[in-house]
C-alpha positions as MATLAB code, in Angstrom:
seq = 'XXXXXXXXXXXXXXXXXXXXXXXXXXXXXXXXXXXXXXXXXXXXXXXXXXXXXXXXXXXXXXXXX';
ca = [
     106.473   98.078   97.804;
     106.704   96.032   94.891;
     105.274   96.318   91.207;
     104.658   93.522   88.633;
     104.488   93.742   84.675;
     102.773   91.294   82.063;
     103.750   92.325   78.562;
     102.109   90.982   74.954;
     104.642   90.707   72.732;
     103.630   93.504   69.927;
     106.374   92.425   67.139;
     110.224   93.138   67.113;
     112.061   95.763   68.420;
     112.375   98.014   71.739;
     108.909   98.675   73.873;
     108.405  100.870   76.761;
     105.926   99.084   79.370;
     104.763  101.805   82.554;
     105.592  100.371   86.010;
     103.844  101.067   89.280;
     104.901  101.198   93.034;
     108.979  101.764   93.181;
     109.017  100.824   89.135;
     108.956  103.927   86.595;
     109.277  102.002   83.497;
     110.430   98.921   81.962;
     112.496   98.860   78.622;
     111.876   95.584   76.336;
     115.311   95.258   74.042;
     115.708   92.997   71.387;
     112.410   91.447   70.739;
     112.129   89.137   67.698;
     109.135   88.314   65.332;
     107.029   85.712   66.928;
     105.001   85.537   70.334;
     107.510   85.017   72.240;
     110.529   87.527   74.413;
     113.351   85.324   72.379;
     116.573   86.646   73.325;
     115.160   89.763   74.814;
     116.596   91.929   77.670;
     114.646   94.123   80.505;
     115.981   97.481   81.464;
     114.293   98.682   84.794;
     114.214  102.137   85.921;
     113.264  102.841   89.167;
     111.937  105.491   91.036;
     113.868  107.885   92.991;
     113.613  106.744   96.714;
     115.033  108.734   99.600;
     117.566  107.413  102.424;
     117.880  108.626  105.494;
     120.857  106.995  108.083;
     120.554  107.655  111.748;
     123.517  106.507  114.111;
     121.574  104.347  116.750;
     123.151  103.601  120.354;
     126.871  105.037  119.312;
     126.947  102.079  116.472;
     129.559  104.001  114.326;
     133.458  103.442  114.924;
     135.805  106.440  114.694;
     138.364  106.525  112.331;
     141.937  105.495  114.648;
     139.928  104.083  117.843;
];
């Protein structure tokens, strides 16, 4: 999965951009005046995922063997 973002810059401060795919949102910090991200950071918050491990062919060592 993947997810993409294109933002237009809307004037200074923080703005809060909707992802898609694993992405819930994106968090603009830090904009300046002008057209461009300047100094800016980019907080990403993703989407819980679930893990599941499964021991495969006796692949795990035991603790003292």
């Amino acid at each position: 999965m993947n997810d993409t973002f294109e933002n237009i810059d809307k004037g200074k401060g923080t703005q809060l951009v909707s992802g898609s795919g694993p992405v819930s949102s994106y968090l603009i910090h830090g904009d300046t005046n002008g057209k461009d991200l300047g100094s800016s950071r980019v907080e990403i918050t993703f989407k819980p995922i679930k893990v599941t491990l499964q021991e495969l062919n006796d692949c795990v060592n035991s603790v003292g063997n």
